[in-house]
C-alpha positions as CSV (number, residue, x, y, z in Angstrom):
1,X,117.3,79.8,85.2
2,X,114.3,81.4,87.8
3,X,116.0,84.2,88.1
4,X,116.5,84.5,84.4
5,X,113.0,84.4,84.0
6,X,112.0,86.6,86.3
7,X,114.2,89.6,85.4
8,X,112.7,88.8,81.6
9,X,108.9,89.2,82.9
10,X,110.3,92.4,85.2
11,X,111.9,94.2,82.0
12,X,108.8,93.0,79.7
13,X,106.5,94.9,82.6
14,X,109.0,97.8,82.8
15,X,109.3,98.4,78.9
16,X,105.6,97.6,78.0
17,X,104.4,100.1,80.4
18,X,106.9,102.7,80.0
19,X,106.3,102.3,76.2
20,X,102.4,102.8,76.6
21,X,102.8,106.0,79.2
22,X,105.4,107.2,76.4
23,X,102.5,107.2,73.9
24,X,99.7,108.9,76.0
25,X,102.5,111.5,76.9
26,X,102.8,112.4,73.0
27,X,99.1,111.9,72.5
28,X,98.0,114.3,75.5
29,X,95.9,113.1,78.2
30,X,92.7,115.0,77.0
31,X,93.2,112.5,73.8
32,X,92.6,109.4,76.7
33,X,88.7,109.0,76.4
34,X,87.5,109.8,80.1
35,X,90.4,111.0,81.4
36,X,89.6,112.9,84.7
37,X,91.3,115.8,86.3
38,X,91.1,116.9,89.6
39,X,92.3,119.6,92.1
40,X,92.7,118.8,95.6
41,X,94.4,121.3,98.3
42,X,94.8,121.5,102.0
43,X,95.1,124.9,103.8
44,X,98.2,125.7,106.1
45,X,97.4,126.3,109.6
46,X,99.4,128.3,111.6
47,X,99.2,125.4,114.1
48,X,100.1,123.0,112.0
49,X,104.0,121.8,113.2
50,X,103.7,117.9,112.3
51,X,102.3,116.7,109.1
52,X,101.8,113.2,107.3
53,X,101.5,112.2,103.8
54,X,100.4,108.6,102.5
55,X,99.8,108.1,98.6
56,X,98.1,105.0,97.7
57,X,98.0,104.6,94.0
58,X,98.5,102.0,90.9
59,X,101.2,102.4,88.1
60,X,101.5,106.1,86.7
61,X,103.9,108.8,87.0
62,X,104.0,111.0,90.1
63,X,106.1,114.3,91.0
64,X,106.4,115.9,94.4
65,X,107.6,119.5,95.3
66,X,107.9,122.2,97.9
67,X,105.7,125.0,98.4
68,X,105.1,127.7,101.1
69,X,101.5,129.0,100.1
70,X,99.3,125.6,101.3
71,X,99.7,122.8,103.4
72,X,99.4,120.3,100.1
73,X,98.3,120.8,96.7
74,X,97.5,118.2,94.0
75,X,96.3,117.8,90.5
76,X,95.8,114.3,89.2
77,X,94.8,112.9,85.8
78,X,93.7,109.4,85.2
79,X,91.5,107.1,83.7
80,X,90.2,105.0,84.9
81,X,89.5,105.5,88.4
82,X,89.6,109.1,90.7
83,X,91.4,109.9,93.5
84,X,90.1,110.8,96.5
85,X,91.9,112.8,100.2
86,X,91.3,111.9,103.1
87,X,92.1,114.7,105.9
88,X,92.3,114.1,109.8
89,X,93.8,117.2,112.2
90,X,95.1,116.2,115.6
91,X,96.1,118.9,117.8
92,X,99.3,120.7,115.7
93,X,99.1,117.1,113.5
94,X,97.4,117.2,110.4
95,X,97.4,113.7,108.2
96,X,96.6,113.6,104.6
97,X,95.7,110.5,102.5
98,X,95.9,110.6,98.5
99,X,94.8,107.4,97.2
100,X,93.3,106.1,93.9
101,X,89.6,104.0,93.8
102,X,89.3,101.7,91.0
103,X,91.1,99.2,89.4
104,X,92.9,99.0,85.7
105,X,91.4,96.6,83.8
106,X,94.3,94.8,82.2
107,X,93.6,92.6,78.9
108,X,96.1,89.7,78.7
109,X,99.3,91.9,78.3
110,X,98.0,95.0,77.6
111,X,97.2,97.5,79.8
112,X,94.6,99.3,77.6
113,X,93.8,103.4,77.7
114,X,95.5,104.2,80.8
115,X,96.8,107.5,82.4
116,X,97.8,108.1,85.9
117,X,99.7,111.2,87.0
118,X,99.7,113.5,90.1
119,X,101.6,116.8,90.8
120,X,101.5,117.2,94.3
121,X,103.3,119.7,96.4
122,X,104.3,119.9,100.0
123,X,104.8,122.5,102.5
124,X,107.8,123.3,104.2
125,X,106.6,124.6,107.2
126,X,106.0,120.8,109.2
127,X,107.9,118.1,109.8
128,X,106.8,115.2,107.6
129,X,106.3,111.5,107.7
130,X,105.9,110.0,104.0
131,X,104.4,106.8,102.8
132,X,104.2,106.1,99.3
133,X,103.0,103.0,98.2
134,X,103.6,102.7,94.5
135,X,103.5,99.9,91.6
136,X,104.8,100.3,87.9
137,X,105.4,103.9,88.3
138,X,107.7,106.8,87.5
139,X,108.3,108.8,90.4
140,X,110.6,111.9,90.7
141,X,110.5,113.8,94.2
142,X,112.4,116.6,95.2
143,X,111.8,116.6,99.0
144,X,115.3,118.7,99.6
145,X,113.0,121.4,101.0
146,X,111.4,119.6,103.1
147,X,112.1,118.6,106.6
148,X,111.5,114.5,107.1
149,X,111.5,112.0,109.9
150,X,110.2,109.3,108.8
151,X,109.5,108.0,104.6
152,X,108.5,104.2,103.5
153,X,108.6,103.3,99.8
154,X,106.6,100.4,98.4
155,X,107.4,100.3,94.6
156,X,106.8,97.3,91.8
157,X,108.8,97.8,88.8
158,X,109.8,101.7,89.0
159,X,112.0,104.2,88.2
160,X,112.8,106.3,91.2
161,X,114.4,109.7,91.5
162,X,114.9,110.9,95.1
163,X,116.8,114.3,96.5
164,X,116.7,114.8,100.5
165,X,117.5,117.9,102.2
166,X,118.9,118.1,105.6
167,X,117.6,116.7,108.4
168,X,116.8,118.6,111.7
169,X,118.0,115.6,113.8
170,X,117.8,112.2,111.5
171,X,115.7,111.1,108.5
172,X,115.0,108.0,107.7
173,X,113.9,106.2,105.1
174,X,113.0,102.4,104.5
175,X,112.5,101.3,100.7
176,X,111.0,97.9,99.5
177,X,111.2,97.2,95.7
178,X,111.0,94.9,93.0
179,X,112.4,95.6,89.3
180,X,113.2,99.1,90.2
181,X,115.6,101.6,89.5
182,X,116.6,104.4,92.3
183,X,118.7,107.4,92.7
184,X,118.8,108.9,95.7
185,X,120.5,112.5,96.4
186,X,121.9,113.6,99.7
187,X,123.3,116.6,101.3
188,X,127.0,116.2,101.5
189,X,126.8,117.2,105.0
190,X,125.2,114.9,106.7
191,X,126.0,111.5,108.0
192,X,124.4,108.5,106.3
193,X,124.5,104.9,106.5
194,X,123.0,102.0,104.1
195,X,121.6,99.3,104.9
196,X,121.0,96.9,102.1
197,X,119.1,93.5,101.8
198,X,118.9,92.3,98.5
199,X,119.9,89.4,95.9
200,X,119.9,90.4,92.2
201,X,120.7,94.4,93.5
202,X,122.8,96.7,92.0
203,X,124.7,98.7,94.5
204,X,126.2,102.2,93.7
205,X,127.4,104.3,96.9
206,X,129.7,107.1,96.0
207,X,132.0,108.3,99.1
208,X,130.5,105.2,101.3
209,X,133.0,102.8,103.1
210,X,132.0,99.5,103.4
211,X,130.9,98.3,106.9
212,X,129.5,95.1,106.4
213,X,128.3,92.8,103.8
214,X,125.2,95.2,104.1
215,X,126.4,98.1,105.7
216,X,127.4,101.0,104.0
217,X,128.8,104.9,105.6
218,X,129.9,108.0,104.7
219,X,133.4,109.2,106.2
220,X,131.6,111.4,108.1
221,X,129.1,109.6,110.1
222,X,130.3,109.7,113.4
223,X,131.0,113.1,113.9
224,X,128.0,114.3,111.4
225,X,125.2,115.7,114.3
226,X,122.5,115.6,111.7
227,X,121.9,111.9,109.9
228,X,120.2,110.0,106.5
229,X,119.6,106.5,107.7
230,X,118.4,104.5,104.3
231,X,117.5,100.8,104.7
232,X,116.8,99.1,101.5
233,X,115.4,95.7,100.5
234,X,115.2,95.2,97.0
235,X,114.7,92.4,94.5
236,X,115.6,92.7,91.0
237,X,117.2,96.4,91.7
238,X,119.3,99.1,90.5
239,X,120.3,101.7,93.7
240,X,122.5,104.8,93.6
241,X,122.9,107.2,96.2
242,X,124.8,110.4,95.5
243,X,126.1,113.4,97.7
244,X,125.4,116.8,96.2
């Protein structure tokens, strides 16, 4: 009967917000009283062969992609609240930290006049360590360009989309998540395993063996050079990884 309960109050949150971003998508944002927009960009140095990228932001919809001409690139549109980057270069290391100030005033159930969206794009020169720490949101990212050692995921109630490209040596990627939904895209020819903790999870692994009760492998694994490893704990969840 708990768990009842809470998958009701996860799906209420889900639909409600999903229902109110729908609206402001058909309105436009410019029809959102105060709605900010801002640029933000990093250059690429030529120095530059490690890079990190942390965003720290509320419910909203966010979309990552590749790009060769800067280092990052962002635009963001919300209300209320404003993003700010922070920027630190070590050496041939450069760390970059998108986060949102201000809270969203909620009223009872409603959220109010909300938006919150970033298009951000990544360079494919470095090899990256990700962080995204997320809540009610909408995220799709296409990283397959992008070369990755290390990405965390903190979501709430989201829908995540996810493709990977091939590692140089392994990627790996640890997700928490509550009512969420992800999809996850891997190249065929690397070697992954899955490792997932969860109760109420939905688990969909095409061309996986089973290992364990939370172990999970492609055929290939052992005699892939390059490897995905994916450790997932999720609460009320929905997970699907697919080779491409």
């Amino acid at each position: 009967g708990v768990a009842a309960i809470g998958v009701a109050f996860f799906a209420y949150g889900v639909i409600s917000f999903a229902w109110i971003d729908s609206i402001h998508a058909e309105e436009g944002d410019n029809e959102v009283e105060g709605v900010q927009v801002q640029e933000f960009s990093e250059p690429l140095s030529s120095n530059i062969k490690k890079a990190s990228f942390t965003l720290d932001a509320a419910a909203g919809r966010y979309a990552i992609e590749s790009s060769t001409q800067e280092l990052f690139t962002a635009t963001t549109r919300s209300v209320p609240g404003r993003y700010t980057l922070e920027r630190e270069s070590i050496g041939d290391e450069a760390n970059l930290h998108l986060k949102m100030d201000g809270e969203v005033k909620i009223r009872g159930w409603w959220i109010g006049r909300f938006t919150n969206r970033a298009a951000i794009k990544l360079s494919t020169v470095p090899v990256w360590d990700l962080d995204f720490n997320i809540g009610a949101a909408k995220a799709d990212l296409d990283l397959s360009a992008l070369t990755i050692e290390n990405m965390n995921i903190e979501a709430g109630a989201a829908t995540v989309k996810m493709k990977l490209g091939m590692p140089s040596n392994e990627t790996r990627v640890k997700m928490e998540s509550g009512a969420s939904t992800i999809k996850i895209s891997i190249p065929e020819a690397a070697g992954c395993e899955i490792r997932v903790d969860g109760g109420l999870s939905s688990k969909r692994f095409e061309d996986f063996r089973k290992i364990d009760g939370h172990t999970y492998r492609t055929e290939n694994f052992e005699q892939a050079t390059k490897k995905i490893f994916i450790d997932a704990e999720a609460g009320v969840s929905s997970i699907r990884v697919v080779r491409y």
